[in-house]
Residue frames as a rotation matrix with the C-alpha (Angstrom) as fourth column:
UNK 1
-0.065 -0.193 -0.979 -31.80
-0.855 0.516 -0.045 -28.39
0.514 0.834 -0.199 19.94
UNK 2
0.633 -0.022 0.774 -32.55
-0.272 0.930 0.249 -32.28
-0.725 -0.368 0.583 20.67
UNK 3
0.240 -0.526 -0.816 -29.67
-0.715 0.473 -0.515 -34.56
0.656 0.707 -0.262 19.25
UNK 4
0.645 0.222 0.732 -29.55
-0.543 0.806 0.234 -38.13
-0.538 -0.548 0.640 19.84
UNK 5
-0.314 -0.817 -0.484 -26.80
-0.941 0.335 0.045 -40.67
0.125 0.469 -0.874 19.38
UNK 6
0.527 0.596 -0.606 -28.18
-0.529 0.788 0.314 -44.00
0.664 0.155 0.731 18.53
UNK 7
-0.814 -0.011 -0.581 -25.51
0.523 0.421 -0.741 -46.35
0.253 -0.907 -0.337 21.19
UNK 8
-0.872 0.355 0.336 -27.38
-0.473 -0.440 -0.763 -44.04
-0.124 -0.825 0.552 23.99
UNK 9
0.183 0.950 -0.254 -30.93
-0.983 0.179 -0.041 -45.40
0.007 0.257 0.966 22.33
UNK 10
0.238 0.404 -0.883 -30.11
-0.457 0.849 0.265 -48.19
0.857 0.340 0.387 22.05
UNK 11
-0.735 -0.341 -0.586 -28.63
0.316 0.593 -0.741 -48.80
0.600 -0.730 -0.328 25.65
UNK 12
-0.730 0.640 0.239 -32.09
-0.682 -0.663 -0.308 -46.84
-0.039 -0.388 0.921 26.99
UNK 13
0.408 0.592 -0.696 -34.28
-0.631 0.733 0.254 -49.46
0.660 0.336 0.672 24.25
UNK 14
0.016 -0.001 -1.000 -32.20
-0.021 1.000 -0.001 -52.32
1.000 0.021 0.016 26.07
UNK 15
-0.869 -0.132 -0.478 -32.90
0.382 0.437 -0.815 -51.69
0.316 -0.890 -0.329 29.48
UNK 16
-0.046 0.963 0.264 -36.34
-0.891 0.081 -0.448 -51.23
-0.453 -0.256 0.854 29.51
UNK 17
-0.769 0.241 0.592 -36.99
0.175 0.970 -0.167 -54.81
-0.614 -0.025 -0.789 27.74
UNK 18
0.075 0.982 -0.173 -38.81
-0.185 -0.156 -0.970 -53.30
-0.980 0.105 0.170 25.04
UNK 19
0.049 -0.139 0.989 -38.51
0.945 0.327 -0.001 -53.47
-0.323 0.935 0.148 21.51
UNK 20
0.233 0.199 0.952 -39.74
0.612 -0.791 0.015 -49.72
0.756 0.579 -0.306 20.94
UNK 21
-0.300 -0.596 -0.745 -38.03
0.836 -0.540 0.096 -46.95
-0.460 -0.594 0.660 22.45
UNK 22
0.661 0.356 0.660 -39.98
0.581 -0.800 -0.151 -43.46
0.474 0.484 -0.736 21.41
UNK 23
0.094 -0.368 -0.925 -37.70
0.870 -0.421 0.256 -40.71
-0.483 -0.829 0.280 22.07
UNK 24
-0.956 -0.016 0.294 -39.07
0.211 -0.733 0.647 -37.84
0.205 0.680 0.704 19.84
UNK 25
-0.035 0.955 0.294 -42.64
0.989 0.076 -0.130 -36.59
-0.146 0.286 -0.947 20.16
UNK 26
-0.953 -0.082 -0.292 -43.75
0.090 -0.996 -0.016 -33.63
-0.289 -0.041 0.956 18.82
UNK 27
0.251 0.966 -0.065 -47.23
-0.193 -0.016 -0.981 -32.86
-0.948 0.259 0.182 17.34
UNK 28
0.449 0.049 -0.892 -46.06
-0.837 -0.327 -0.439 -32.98
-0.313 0.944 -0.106 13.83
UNK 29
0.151 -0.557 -0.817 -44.00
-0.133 0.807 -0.575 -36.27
0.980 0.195 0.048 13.79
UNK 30
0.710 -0.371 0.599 -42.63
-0.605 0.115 0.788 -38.49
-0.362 -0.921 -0.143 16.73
UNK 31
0.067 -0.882 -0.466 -39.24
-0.666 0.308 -0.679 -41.06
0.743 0.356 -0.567 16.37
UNK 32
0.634 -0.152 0.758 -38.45
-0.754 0.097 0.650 -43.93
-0.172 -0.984 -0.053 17.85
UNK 33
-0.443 -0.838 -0.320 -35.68
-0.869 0.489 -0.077 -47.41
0.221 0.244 -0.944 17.77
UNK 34
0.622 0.701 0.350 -37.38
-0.735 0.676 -0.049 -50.54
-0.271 -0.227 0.935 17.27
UNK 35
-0.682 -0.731 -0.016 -35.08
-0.721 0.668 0.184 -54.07
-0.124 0.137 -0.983 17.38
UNK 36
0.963 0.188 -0.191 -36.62
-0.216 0.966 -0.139 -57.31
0.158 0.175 0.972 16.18
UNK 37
0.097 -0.798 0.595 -34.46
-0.587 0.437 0.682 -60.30
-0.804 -0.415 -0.426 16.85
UNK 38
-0.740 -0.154 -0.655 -33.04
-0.587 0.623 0.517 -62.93
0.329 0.767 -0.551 14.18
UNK 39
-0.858 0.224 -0.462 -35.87
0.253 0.967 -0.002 -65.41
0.446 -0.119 -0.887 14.13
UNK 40
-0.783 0.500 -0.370 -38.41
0.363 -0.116 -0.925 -63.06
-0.505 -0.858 -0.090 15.78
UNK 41
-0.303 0.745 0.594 -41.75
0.946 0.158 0.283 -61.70
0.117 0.648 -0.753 15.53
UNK 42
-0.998 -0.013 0.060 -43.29
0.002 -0.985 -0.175 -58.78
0.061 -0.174 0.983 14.88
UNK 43
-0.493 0.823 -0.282 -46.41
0.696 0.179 -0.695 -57.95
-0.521 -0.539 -0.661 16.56
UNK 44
-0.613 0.625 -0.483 -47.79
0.286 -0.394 -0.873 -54.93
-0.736 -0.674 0.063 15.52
UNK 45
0.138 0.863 0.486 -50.67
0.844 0.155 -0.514 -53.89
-0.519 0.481 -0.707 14.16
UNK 46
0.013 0.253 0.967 -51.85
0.696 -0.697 0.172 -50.64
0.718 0.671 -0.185 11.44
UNK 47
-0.545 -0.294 -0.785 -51.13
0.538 -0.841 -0.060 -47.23
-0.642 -0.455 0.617 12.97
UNK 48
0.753 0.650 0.104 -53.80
0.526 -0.499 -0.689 -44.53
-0.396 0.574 -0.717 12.01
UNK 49
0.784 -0.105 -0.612 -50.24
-0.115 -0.993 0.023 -42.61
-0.611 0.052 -0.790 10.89
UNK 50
0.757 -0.475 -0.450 -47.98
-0.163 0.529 -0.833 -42.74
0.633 0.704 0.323 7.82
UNK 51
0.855 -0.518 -0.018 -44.63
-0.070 -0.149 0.986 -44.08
-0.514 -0.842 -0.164 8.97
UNK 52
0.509 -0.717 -0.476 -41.14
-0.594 0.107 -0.798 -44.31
0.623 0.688 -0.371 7.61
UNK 53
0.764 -0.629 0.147 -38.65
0.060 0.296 0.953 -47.12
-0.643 -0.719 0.264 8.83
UNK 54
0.779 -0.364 -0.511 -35.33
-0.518 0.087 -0.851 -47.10
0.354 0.927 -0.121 8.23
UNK 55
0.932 -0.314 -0.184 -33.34
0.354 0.897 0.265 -50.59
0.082 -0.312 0.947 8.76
UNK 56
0.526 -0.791 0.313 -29.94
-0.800 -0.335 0.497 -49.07
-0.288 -0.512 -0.809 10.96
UNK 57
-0.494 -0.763 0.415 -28.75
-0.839 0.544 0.002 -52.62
-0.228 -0.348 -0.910 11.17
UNK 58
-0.298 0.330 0.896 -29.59
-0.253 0.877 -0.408 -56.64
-0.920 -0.348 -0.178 10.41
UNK 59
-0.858 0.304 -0.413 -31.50
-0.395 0.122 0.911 -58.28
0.328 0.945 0.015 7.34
UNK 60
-0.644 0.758 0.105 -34.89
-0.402 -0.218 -0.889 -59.07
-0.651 -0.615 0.445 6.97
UNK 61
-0.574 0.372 0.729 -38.20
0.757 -0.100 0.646 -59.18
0.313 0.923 -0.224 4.89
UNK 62
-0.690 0.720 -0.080 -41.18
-0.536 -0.582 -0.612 -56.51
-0.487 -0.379 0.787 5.20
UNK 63
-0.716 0.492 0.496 -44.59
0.696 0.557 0.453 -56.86
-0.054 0.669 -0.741 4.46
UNK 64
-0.835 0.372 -0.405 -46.32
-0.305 -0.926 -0.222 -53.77
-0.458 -0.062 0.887 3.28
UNK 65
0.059 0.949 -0.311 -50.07
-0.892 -0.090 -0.444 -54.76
-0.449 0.303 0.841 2.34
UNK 66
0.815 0.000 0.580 -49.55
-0.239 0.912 0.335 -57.61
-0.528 -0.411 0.743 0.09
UNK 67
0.763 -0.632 -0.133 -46.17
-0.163 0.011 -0.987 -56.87
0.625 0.775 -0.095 -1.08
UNK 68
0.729 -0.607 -0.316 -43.06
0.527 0.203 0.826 -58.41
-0.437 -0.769 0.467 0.43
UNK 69
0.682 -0.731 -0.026 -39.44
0.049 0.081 -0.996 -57.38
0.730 0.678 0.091 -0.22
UNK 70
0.352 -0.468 -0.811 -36.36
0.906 0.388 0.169 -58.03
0.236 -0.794 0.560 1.71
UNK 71
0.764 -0.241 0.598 -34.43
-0.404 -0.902 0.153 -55.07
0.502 -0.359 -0.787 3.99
UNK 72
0.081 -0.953 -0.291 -30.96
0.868 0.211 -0.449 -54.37
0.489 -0.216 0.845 5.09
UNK 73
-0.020 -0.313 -0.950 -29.05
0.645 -0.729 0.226 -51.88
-0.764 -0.608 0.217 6.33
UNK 74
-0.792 -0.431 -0.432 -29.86
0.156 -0.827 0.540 -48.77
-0.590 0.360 0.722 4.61
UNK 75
-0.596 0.794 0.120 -33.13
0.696 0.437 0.570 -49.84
0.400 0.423 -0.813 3.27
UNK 76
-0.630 0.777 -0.019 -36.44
-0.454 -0.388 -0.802 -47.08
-0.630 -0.497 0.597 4.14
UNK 77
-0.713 0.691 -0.124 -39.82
0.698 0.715 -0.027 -48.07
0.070 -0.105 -0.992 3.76
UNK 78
-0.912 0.407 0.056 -42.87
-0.391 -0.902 0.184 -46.10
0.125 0.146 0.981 3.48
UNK 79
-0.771 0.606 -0.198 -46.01
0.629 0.675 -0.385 -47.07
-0.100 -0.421 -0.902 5.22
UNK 80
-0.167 0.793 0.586 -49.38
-0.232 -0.609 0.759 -45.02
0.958 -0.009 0.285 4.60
UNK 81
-0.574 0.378 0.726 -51.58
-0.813 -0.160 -0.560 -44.93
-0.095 -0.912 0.399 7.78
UNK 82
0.205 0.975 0.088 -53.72
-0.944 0.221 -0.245 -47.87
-0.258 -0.033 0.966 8.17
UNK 83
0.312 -0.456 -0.834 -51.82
-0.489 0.675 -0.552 -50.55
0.815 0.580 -0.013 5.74
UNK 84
0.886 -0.408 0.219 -50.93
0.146 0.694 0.705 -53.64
-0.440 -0.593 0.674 7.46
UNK 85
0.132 -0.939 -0.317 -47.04
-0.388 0.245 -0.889 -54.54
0.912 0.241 -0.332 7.57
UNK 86
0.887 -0.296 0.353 -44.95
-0.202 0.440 0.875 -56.26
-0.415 -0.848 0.331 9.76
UNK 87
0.115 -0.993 -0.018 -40.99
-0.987 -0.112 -0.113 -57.10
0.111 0.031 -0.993 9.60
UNK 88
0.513 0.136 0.847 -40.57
-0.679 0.668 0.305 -61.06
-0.525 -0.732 0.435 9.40
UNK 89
0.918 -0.380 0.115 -38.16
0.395 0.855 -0.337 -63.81
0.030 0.354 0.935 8.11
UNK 90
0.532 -0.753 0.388 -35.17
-0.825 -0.359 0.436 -62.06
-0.189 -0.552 -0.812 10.29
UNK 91
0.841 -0.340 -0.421 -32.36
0.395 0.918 0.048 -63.53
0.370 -0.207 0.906 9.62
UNK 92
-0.595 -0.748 0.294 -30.10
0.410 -0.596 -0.690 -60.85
0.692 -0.290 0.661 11.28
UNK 93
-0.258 0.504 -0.824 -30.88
0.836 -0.312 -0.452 -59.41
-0.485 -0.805 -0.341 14.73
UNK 94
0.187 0.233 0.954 -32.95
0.564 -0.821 0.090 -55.68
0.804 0.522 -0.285 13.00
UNK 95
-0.153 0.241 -0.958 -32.35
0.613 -0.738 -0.283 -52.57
-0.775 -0.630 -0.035 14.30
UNK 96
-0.175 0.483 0.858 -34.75
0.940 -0.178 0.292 -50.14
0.294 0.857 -0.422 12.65
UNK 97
-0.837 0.440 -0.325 -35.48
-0.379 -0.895 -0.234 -45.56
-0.394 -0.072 0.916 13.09
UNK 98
-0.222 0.963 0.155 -39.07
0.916 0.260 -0.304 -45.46
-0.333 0.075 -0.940 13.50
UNK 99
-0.965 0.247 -0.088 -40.37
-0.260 -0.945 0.199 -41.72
-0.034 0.215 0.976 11.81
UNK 100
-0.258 0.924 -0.281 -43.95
0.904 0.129 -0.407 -41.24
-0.340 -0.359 -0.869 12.52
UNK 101
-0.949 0.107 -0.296 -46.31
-0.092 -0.994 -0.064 -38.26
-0.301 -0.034 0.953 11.08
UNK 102
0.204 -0.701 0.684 -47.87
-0.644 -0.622 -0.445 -36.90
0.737 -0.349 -0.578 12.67
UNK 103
-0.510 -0.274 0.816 -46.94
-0.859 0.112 -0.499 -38.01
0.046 -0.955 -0.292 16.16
UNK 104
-0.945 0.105 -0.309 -47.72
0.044 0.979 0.197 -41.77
0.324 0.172 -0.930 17.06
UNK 105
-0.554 0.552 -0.624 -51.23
0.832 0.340 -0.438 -42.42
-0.029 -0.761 -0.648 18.09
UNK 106
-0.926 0.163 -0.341 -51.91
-0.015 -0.917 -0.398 -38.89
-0.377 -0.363 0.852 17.77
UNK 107
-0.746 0.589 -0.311 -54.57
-0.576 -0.337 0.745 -39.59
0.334 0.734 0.591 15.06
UNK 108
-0.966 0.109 -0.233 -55.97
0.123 0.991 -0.050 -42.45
0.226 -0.077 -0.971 17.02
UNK 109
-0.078 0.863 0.499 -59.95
-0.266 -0.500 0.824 -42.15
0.961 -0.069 0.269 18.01
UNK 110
-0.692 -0.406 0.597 -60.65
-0.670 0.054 -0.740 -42.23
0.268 -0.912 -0.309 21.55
């Protein structure tokens, strides 16, 4: 069994200095803890894989293609594979569960 206690992630996510902290991969799905600050940006781009997010902590908006709507705590999201989005007008530091399927990247072309 793997079982993860989000503190631990999130004291793992804050000492590397990343934002994204994967700490799941399997072939079928991977997981990871992604933090946006109040006031920050989100960078990234379409992923060839669907994702799910679900908002742990903070307030927000999303933008899933060209639909906005705001997120909180308890909020999930569905992404298809491909769809632009991004996480912006933060007005609460986010902390977000990243679900991935399958596995990040896995689908990318080389």
């Amino acid at each position: 069994m793997d079982a993860y206690e989000l503190r631990d992630l999130l004291a793992q996510q804050q000492a590397t200095g990343r934002a994204y902290l994967e700490f799941l991969r399997v072939p079928s799905m991977s997981m990871g803890v992604y933090s946006l600050p109040a006031g920050g940006v989100d960078p990234q781009q379409p992923h060839t894989e669907d994702e799910v997010y679900y908002v742990v902590s903070g307030r927000g908006q999303i933008r899933v293609g060209e639909e906005d709507r705001p997120v909180g705590p308890g909020s999930i999201v569905f992404v298809a594979a491909t769809v632009d989005h991004r996480f912006h007008t933060i007005d609460e530091d986010l902390t977000i569960l990243v679900f991935f399927a399958p596995a990040e990247y896995s689908l990318k072309p080389a």
